[in-house]
N, C-alpha and C positions, 0 to 999 in steps of 0.2 A: 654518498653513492653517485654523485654528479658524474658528468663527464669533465677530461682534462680542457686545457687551455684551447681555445681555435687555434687550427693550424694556420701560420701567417704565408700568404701568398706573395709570390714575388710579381712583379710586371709581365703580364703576357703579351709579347710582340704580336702574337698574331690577333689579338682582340678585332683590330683594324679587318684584317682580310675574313674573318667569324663574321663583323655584324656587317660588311657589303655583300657576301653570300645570301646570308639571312634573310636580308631586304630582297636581295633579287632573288632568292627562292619565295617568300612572300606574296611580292609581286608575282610571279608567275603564279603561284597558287588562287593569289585574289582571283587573276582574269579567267582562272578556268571558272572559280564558283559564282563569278559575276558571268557570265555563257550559262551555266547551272539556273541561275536567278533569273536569267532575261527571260529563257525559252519556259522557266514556269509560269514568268506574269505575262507573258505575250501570245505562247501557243500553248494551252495547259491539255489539247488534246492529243501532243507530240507526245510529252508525257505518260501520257494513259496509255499509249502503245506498248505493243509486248516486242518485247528484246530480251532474248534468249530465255523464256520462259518467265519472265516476268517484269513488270512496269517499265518503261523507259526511266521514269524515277528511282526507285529502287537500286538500277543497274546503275545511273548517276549519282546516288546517293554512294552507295557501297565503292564505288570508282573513287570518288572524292577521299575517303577513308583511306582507301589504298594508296592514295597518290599521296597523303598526309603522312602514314608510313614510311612508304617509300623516298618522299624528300626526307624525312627523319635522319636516315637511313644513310642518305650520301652525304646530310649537311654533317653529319657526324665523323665519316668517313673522310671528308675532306677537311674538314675542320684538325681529328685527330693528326693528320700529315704534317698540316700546318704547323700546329702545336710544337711536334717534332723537329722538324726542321727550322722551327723561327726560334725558338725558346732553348735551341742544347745551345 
């Protein structure tokens, strides 16, 4: 009842222009949740403020999520181009 053979992959051209995105979407993501991190250990009453009806945390917290999303989102979308374009 197994499954068949793995499908064999050929060389993807674009791997190179995937993992320099990655890195630098990465990096951009570290340095916001390193901003996230600082202003917890340094002002944690910045935090406690309400923004737009709830914690300054909360609203960074759930931003973070979103913005995790949202790179998702494009790394895919640009990734997928590449693919196209490097690989026919």
């Amino acid at each position: 009842m197994g499954h068949g053979p793995a499908v064999k992959l050929g060389k993807d051209d674009a791997s190179a222009y995937k993992t320099k995105l990655g890195v630098k979407m990465f990096i951009a993501y570290t340095l916001v949740y390193v901003v996230f991190v600082a202003i917890n250990a340094t002002s944690p009453k910045t935090m406690q403020s309400i923004v737009l009806g709830q914690t300054a945390a909360v609203i960074w917290g759930f931003g973070l999520i979103g913005l995790a999303l949202v790179m998702a989102i494009i790394y895919n979308h640009f990734c997928t181009r590449a693919e196209a374009r490097m690989n026919s």
